[in-house]
C-alpha positions as CSV (number, residue, x, y, z in Angstrom):
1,X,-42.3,1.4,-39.4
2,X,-39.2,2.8,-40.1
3,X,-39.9,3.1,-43.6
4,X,-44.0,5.2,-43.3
5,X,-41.6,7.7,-40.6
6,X,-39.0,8.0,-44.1
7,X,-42.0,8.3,-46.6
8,X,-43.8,11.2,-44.2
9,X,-41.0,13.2,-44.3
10,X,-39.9,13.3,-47.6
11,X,-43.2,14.1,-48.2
12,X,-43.0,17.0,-45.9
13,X,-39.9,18.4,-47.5
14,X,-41.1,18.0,-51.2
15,X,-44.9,20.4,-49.8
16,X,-42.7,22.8,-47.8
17,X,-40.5,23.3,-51.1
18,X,-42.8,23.7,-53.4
19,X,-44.6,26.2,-51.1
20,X,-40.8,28.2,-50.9
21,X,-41.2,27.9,-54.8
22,X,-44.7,28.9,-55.3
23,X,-44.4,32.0,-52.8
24,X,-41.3,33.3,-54.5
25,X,-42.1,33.3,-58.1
26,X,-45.3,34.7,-58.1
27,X,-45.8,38.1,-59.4
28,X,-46.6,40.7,-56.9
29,X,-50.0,42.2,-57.6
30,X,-49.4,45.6,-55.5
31,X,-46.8,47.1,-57.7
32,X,-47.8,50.6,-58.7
33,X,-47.8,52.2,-61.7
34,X,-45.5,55.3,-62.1
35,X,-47.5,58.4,-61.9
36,X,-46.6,61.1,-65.2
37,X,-47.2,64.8,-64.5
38,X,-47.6,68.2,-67.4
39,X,-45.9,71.3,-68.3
40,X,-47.8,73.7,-69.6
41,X,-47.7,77.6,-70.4
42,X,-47.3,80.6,-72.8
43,X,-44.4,82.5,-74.6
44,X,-45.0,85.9,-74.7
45,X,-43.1,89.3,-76.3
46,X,-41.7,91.2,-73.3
47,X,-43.6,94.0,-72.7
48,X,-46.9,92.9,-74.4
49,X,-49.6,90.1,-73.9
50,X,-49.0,89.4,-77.9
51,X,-47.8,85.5,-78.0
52,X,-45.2,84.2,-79.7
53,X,-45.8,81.2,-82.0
54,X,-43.3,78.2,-83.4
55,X,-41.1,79.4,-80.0
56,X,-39.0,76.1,-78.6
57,X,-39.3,75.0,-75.5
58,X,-36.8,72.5,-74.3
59,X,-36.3,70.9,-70.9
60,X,-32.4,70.9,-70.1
61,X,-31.7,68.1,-67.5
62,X,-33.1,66.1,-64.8
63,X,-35.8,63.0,-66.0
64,X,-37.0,64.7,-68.6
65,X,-34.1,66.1,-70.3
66,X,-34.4,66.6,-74.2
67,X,-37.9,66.7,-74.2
68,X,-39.0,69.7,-76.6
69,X,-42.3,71.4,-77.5
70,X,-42.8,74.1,-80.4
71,X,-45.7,76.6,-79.2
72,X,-49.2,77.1,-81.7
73,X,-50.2,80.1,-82.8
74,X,-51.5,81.2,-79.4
75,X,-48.0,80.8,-77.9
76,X,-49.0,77.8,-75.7
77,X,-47.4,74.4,-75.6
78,X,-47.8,71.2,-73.3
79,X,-45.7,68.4,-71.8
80,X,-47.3,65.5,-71.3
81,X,-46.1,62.2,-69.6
82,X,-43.5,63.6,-67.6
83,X,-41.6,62.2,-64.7
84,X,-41.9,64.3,-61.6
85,X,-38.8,66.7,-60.3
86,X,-36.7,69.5,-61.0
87,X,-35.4,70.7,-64.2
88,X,-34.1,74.0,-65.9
89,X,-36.3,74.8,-69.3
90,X,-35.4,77.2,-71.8
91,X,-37.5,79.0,-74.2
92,X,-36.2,80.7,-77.3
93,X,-37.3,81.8,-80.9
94,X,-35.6,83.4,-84.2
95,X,-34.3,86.5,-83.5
96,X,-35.0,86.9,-80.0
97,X,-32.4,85.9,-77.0
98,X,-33.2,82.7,-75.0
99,X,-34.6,82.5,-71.3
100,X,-34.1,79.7,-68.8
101,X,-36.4,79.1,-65.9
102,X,-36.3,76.8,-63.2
103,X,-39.0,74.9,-61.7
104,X,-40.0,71.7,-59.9
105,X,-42.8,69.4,-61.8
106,X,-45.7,68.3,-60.9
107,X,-48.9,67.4,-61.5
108,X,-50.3,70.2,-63.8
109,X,-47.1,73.1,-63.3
110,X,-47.4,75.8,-65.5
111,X,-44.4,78.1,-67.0
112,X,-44.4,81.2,-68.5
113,X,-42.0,82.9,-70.7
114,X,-40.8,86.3,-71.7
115,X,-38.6,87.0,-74.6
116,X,-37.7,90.0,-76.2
117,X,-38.7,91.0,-79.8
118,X,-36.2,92.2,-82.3
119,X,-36.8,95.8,-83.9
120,X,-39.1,95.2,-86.7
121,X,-39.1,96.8,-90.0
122,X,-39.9,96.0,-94.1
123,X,-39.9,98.2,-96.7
124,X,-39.7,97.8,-100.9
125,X,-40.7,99.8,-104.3
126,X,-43.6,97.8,-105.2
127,X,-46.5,95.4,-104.3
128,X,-45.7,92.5,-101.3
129,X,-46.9,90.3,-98.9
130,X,-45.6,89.5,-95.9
131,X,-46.4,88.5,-92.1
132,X,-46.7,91.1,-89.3
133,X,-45.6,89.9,-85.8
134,X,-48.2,89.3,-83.2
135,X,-46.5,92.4,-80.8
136,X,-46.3,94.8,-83.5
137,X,-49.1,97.5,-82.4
138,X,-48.1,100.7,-83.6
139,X,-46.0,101.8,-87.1
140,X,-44.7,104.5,-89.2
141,X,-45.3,104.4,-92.4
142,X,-43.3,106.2,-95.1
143,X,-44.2,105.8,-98.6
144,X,-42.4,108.3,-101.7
145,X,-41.9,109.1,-105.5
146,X,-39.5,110.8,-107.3
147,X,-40.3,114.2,-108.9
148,X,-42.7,114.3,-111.5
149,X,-44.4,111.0,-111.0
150,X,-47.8,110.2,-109.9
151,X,-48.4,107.1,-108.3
152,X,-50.5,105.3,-105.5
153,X,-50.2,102.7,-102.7
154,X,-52.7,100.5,-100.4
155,X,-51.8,98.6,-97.2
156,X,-54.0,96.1,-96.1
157,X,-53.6,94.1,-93.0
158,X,-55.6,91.0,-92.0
159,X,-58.1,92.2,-95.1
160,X,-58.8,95.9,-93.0
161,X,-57.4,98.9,-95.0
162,X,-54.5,100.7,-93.0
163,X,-53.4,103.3,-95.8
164,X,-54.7,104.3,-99.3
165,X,-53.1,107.2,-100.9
166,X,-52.3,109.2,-103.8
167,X,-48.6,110.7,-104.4
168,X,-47.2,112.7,-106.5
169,X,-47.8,114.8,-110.2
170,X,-51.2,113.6,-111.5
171,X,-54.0,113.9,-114.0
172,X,-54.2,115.5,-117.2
173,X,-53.8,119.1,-116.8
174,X,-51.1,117.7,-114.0
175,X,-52.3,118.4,-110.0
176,X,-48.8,118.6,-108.2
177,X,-50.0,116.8,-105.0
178,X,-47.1,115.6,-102.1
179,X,-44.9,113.3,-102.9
180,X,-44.3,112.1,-100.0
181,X,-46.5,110.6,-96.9
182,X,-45.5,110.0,-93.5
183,X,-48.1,108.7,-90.7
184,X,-48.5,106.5,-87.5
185,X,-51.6,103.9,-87.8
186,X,-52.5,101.0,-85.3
187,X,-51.7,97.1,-86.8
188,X,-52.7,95.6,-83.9
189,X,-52.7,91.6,-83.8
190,X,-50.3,91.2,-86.3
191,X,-51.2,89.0,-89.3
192,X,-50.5,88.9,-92.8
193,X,-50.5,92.6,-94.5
194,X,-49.9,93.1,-98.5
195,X,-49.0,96.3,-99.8
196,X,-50.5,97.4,-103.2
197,X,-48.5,100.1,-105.4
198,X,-49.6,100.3,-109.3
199,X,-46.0,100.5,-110.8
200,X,-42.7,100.6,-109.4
201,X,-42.6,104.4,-108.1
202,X,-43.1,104.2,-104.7
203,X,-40.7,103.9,-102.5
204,X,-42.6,102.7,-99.1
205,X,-41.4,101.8,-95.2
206,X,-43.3,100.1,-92.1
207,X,-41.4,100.2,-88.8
208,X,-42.3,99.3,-85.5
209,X,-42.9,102.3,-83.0
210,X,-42.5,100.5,-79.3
């Protein structure tokens, strides 16, 4: 008798741990998945709507910290996958002085930036290409030979004719015409511009006019 009462409860210890075991190894099934949140927005030249494309965006601290975006040719970039919270970001391109912001991050925040363009200028003696920034609306243009020469220069931007003019002495008998043009004319958009001079007589400038 004594030995059935010994059997039972063994047998009730070994269920009871096997139970404990059972209930504390298995996996929980309830445990949530961390939720990820987005940045998003648009750097901008101060002062204009014009954007302001292959800018750096970098978040400075808090989860995310290190995490960097370079904006597209709209200005625009996007975080994705980000831990929720607050953190500083700071925006900054080649020539322009950086900008930090503040926020807090959540699900779909948005951040604009602001960041002042450098004075813009290019000038040469004969034919070039080169890019015109986004926020560059308005220009000068001086172009100039020397004395006695004859000479003409085009300026294209974006494949749309901006200037195409005749300088100096020309023709044969010789018409003294000026040698030297000065005007404002709209480059709105920015884009790439060439400039087209025949020979090496004209001495030509493009500034920015804010």
């Amino acid at each position: 008798m004594m030995y059935r009462v010994f059997l039972v409860l063994v047998a009730g210890v070994l269920t009871t741990g096997c139970r404990f075991f059972e209930t504390q190894t298995s996996p929980s099934n309830t445990t949530a998945e961390p939720t990820t949140v987005s940045l998003s927005g648009v750097v901008r030249a101060a002062g204009t709507t014009a954007p302001v494309k292959n800018a750096t965006v970098q978040i400075l601290d808090g989860a995310n910290r290190g995490r960097v975006m370079t904006t597209d040719a709209r200005g625009a970039y996007k975080f994705e996958n980000l831990e929720a919270g607050n953190a500083n970001v700071l925006a900054s391109a080649e020539g322009m002085p950086q900008t930090t912001q503040g926020l807090y991050i959540n699900n779909g925040s948005t951040l604009d930036f602001q960041l002042e363009p450098p004075p813009w200028s290019v000038q040469g003696w004969a034919s070039d290409v080169f890019e015109v920034p986004a926020w560059v609306s308005r220009v000068r243009i001086i172009a100039e030979v020397p004395d006695g020469k004859c000479d003409s220069v085009a300026i294209r931007l974006a494949g749309a004719s901006i200037l195409s003019t005749t300088l100096g002495t020309c023709g044969n008998p010789p018409v003294v015409g000026l040698r030297r043009y000065e005007g404002v004319h709209l480059m709105a958009g920015g884009g790439m511009a060439d400039v087209f001079v025949p020979s090496l007589s004209v001495n030509w400038r493009i500034e920015w006019l804010r």
